[in-house]
VOBA-879264 format. One line per field, with one value per residue (C-alpha): residue number from 1; residue in one letter; chain; x, y, z. Coordinates in steps of 0.001 Angstrom, whole numbers, always signed. Layout:
# residues N
lummi NUM/...
tigu A/...
nuro A/...
xx X/...
yy Y/...
zz Z/...
***
This chain:
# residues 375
lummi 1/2/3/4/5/6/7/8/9/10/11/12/13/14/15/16/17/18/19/20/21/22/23/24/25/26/27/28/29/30/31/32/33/34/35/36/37/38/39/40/41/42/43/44/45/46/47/48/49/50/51/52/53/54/55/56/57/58/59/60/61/62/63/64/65/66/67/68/69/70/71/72/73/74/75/76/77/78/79/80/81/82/83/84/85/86/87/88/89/90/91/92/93/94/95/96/97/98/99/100/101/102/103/104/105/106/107/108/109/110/111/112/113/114/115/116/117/118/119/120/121/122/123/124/125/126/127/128/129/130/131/132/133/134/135/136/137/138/139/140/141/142/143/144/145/146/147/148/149/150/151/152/153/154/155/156/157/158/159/160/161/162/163/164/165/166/167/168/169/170/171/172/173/174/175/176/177/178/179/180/181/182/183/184/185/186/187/188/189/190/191/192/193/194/195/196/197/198/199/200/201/202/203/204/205/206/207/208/209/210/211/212/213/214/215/216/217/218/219/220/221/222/223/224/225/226/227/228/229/230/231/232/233/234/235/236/237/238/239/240/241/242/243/244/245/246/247/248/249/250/251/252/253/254/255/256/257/258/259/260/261/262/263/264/265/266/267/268/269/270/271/272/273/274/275/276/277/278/279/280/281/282/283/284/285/286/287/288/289/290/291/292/293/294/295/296/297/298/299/300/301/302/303/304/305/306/307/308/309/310/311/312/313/314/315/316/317/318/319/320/321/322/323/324/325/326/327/328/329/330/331/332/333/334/335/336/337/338/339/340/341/342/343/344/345/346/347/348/349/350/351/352/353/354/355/356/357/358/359/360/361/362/363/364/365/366/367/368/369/370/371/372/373/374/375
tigu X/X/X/X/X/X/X/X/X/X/X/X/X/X/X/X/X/X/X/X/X/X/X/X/X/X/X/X/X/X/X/X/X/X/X/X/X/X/X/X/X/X/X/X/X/X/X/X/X/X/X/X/X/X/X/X/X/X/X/X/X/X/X/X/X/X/X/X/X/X/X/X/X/X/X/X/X/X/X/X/X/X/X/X/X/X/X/X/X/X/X/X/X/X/X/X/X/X/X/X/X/X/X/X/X/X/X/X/X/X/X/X/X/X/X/X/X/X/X/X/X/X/X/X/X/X/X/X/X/X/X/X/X/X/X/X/X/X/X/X/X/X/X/X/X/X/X/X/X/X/X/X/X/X/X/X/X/X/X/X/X/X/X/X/X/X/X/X/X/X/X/X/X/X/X/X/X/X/X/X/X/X/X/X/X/X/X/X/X/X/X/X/X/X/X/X/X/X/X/X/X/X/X/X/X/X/X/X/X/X/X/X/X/X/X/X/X/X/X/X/X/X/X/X/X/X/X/X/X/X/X/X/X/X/X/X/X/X/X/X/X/X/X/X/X/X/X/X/X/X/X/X/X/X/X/X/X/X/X/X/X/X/X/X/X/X/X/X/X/X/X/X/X/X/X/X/X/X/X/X/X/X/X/X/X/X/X/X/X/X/X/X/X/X/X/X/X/X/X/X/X/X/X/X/X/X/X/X/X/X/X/X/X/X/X/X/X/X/X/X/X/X/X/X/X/X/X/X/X/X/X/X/X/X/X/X/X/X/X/X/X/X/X/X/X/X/X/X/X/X/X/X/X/X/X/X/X/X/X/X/X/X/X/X/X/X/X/X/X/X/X/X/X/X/X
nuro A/A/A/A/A/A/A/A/A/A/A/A/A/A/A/A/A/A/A/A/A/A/A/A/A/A/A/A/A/A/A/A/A/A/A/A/A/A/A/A/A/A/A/A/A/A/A/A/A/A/A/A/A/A/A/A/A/A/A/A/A/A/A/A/A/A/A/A/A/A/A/A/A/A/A/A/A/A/A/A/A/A/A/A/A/A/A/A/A/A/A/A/A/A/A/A/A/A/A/A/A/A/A/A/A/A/A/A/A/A/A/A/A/A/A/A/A/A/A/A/A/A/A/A/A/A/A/A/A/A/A/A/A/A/A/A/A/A/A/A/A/A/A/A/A/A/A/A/A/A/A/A/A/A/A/A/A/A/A/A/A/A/A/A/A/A/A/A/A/A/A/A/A/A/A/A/A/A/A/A/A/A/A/A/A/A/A/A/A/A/A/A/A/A/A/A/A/A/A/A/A/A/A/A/A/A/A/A/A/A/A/A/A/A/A/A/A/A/A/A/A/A/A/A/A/A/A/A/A/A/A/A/A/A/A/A/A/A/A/A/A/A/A/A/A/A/A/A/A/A/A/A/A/A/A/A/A/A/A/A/A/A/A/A/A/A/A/A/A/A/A/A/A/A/A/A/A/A/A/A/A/A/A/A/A/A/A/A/A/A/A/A/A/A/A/A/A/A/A/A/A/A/A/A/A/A/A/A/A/A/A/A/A/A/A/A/A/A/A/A/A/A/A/A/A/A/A/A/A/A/A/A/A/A/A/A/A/A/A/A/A/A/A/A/A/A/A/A/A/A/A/A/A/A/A/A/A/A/A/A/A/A/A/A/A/A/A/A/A/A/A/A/A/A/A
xx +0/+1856/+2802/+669/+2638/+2093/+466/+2241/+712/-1139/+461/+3993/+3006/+1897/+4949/+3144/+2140/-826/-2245/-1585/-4580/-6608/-4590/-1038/-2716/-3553/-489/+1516/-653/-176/+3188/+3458/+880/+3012/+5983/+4376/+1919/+1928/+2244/+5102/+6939/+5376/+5774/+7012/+5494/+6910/+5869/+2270/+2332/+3571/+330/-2040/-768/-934/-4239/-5507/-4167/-5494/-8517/-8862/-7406/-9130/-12460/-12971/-15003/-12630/-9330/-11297/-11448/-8317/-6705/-8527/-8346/-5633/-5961/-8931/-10959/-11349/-11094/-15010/-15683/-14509/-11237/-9208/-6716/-7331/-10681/-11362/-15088/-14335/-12355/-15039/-12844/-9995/-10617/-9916/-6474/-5400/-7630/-5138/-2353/-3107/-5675/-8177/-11908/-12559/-9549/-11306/-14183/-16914/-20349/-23791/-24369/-22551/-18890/-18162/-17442/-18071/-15901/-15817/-14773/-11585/-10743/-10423/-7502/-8446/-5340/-6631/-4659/-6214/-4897/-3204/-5814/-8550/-6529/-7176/-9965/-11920/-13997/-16129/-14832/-17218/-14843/-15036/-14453/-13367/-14762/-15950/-19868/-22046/-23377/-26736/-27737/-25804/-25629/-22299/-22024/-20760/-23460/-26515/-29581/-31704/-29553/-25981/-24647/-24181/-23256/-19645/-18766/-15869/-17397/-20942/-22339/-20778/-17942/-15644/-13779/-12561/-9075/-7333/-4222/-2451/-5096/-6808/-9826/-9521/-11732/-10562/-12407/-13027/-10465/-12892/-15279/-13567/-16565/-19445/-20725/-21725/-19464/-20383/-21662/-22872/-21082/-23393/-23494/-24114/-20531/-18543/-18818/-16310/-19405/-18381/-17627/-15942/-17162/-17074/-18935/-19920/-19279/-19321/-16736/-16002/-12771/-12125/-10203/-6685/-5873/-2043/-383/-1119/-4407/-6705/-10304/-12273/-15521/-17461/-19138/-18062/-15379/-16011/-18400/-17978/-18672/-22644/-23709/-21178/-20120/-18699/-15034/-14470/-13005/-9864/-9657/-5668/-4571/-1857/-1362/+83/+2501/+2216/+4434/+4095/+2975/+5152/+3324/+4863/+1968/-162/+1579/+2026/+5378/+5772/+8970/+8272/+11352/+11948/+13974/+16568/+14608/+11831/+13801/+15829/+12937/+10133/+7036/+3242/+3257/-30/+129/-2459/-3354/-5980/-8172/-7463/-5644/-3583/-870/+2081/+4360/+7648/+9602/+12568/+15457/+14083/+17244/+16875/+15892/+13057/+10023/+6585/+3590/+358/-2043/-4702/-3839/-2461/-3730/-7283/-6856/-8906/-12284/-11313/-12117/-8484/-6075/-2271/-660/+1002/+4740/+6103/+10479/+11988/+14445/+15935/+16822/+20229/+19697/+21947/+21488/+21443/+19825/+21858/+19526/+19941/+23973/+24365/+22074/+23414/+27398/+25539/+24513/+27948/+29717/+27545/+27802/+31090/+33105/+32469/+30507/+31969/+30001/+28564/+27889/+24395/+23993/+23959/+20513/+19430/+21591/+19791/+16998/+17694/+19072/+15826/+13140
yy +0/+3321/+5606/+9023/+11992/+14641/+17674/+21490/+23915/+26429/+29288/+27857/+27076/+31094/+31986/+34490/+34675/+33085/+36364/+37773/+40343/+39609/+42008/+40195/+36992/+37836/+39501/+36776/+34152/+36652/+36416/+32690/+32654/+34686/+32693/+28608/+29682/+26806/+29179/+30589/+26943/+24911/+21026/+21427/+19210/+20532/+23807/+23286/+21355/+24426/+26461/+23611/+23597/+27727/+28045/+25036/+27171/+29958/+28939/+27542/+30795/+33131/+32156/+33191/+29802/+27287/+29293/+29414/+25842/+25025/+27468/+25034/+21631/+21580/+19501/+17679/+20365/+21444/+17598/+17690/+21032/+20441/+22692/+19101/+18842/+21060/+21726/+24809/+25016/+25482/+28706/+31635/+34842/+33696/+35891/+38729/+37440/+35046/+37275/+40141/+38428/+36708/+38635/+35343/+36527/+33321/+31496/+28029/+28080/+28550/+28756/+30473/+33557/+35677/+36163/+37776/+41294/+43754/+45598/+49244/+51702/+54223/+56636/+59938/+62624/+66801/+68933/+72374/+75111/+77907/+81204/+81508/+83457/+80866/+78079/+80512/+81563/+78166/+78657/+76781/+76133/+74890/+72122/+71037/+67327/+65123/+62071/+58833/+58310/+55529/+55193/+55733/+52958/+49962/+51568/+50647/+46713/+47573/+45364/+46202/+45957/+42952/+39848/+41888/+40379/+36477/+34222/+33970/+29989/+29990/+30561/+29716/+33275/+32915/+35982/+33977/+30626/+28009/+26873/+23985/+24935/+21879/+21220/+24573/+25618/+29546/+31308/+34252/+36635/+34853/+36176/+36402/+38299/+40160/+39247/+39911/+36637/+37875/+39025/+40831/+39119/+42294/+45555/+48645/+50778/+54555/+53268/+51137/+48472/+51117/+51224/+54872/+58317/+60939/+64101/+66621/+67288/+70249/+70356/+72308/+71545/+72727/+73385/+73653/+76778/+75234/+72958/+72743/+71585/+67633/+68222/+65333/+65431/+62750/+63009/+59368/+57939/+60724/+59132/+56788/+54620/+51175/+47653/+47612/+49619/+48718/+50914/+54318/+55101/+58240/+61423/+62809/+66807/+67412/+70838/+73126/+76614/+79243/+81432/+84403/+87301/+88219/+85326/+81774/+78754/+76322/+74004/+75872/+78869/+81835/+84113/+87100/+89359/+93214/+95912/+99076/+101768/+102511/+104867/+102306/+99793/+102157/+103998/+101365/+101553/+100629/+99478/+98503/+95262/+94237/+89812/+87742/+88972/+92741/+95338/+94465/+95843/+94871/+96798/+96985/+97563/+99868/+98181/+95991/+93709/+92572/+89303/+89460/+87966/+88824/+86029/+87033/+84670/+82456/+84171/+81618/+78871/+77313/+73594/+71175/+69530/+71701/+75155/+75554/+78299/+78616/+81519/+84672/+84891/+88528/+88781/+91958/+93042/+96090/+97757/+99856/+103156/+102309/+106306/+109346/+112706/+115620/+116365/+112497/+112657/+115548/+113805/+110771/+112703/+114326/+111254/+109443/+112367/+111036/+107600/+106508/+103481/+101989/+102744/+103769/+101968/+105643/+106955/+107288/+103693/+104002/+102929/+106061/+108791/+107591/+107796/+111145/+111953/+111168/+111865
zz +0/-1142/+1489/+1505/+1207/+4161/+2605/+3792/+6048/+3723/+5121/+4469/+709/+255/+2630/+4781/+8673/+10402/+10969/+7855/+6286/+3044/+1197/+2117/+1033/-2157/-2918/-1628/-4066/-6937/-6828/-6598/-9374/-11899/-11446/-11220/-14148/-16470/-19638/-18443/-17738/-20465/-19655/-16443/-13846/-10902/-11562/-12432/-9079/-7582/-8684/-7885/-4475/-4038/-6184/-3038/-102/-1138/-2192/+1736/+3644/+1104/+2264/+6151/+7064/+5798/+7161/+10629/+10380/+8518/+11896/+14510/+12982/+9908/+6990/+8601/+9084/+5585/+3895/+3718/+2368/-1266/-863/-699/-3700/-6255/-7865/-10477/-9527/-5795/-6541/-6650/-6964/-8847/-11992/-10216/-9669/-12550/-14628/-14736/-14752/-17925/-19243/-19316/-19281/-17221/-16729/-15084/-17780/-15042/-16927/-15270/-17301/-19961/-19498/-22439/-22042/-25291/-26557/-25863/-27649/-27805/-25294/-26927/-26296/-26555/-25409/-24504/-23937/-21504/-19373/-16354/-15294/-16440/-14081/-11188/-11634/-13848/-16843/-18765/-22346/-25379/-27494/-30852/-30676/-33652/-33413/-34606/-34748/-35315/-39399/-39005/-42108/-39689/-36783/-36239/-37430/-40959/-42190/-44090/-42489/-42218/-43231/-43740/-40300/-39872/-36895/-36445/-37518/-35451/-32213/-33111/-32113/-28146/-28911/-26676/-27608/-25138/-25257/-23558/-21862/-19565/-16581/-17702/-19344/-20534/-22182/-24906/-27210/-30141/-32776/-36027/-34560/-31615/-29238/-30910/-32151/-35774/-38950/-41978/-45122/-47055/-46319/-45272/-48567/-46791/-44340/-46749/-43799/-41849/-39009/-38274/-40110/-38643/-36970/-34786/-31419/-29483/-25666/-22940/-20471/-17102/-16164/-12327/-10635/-9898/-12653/-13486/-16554/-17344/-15494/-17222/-16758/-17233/-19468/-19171/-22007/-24594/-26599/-29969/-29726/-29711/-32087/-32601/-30132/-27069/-24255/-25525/-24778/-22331/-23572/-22033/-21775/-20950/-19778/-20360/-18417/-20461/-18610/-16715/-17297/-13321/-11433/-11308/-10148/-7659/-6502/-4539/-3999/-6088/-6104/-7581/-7726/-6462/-7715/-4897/-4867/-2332/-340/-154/+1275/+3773/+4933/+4684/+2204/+1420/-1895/-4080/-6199/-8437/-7475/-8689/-5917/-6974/-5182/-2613/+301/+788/+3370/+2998/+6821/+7101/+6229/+3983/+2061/-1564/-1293/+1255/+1181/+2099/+2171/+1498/+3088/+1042/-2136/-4237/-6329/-5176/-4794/-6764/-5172/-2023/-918/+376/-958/-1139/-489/-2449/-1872/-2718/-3151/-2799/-5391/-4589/-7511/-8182/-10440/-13411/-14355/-12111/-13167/-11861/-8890/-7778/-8187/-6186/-3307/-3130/-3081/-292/+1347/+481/+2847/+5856/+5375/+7502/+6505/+9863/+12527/+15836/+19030/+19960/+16775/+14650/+12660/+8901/+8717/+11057/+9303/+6075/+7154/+9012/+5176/+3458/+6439
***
């Protein structure tokens, strides 16, 4: 009588803790999957083994009832449920998973209802290029769309009406063919038809059996304060239309910001460079700037250096889907008169004979007799 081979814990074959989350689990059987998947090891035994024995485990600790019982009892506890050895039609879920990986529409060949999914159609690209002061502020644009749209005659087939379109002989009208692949069953959109279970016989005369003609479509699109450059938004449903009447493809509106001879952009924030005289910054000024939000104040303290920066609170960039604001970032460039008119020479010689190289402990600073100069 042959000796029975002990089978492995279940959470040693997936390689992951006993109290280990769903999440880790399936990532952990993912990974196994991609690398023990018979297609990718053609006639090797000990890796199809491999995936039976992961595709078991977690077909046991995937499901909370069996892995409470599989926890208490082992091996026994789960030998009368059906998860024993491994069995395709025991394995609700799986597509998810192996689905993905291998891009199988129903990779054990379950049956009960339709699996085969139509084709939809293509996703459509619009690059729109708006203001600066349209990002900040949002607008709603009206686009002319090129597009594909259905022929009215076929309505999309490519057929003519009433006996143009004929069952698909190589997958008898299903859309989907079944393939055997080692212990396997997988289903694939059937290749003659791409899915939709008839083919054309007589091409539509208005469409020339194209389906489609091109055009173009008006829309109104709104376009969100904030956006930034590479902004997509989404429009469901309003791309080309797909094979006989299938599920539209979605239209993709992609934004670019023009510049701003003033403002720079860094996320949220905006910065902006303000030029002052000397006098400005020595003896401090109130200086008007002109934002997004109109007229604004920014004071400028005595003794102001080039280089300083003022922030001006929630007046920067609104943030998309929130009512938040960045702020407005003002840097001081003091600005150097590259020409003097007589009356300024003769000042600043003035101001030049007051100015000391260095200042003695109990002498007037520089910034005071300045100021004293100019006040």
């Amino acid at each position: 009588m042959p000796m029975s081979v002990a089978k492995r814990d279940y959470y040693e074959v997936l390689g992951v803790a006993r109290d280990c989350d769903d999440s880790t689990l399936k990532s952990a059987y993912r990974k196994l999957a991609l690398t023990y998947h018979p297609d990718r090891n053609p006639n090797n035994r000990e890796a199809e083994e491999k995936f039976k024995e992961a595709a078991e485990a977690y077909a046991v600790l995937s499901d909370p009832q069996k892995r409470a019982a599989y926890d208490r009892y082992g091996h026994q506890g789960v030998n009368g449920s059906g998860a024993a050895g491994f069995d395709p039609s025991a394995f609700g879920g799986f597509e998810d998973i192996l689905g993905d990986l291998f891009g199988f529409g129903d990779i054990f060949g379950r049956r009960g209802g339709n699996t085969r999914r139509a084709q939809r159609g293509e996703d459509i690209r619009y690059d729109l290029e708006i203001s600066f002061e349209d990002a900040m502020r949002g607008i709603a644009a009206d686009l002319q769309i090129p597009r594909m749209e259905a022929c009215a005659r076929c309505h999309g087939t490519g057929g003519e009406p009433n006996g143009g379109m004929v069952t698909c002989a190589t997958c008898g009208g299903r859309g989907e063919v079944l393939y055997q692949q080692s212990f396997l069953s997988i289903r694939k959109t059937c290749p003659t038809c791409n899915g939709r279970g008839k083919v054309v016989r007589q091409v539509c005369t208005q469409c020339r059996g194209e389906g489609y003609h091109r055009t173009e479509k008006k829309l109104k699109v709104n376009i969100p304060a904030g956006v930034d450059n590479g902004t997509r938004l989404r429009l469901a449903g309003e791309g080309n239309p797909g094979p006989a009447g299938s599920q539209p493809g979605d239209l993709y509106v992609v934004i670019k910001v023009a510049e701003h001879p003033v403002f720079e952009r860094r996320d949220s924030e905006l910065h902006c460079t303000l030029p002052i005289n000397i006098a400005q910054a020595v003896l401090g000024a109130e200086i008007q700037i002109e934002t997004f939000d109109g007229s604004q104040t920014v004071k400028i303290p005595e003794g102001t250096q080039s280089g300083a920066t003022f922030r001006l609170r929630n007046l920067g960039v609104p943030q998309l889907n929130s009512r938040a604001r960045g702020d407005l970032y003002v840097h001081v460039d003091v600005q150097v008169p590259k020409k003097l008119t007589r009356e300024q020479r003769r000042l600043f010689e003035q101001l030049k004979e007051v100015l000391p190289v260095e200042n003695a402990p109990h002498e007037k600073s520089v910034f005071e007799k300045v100021r004293d100069f100019f006040g």
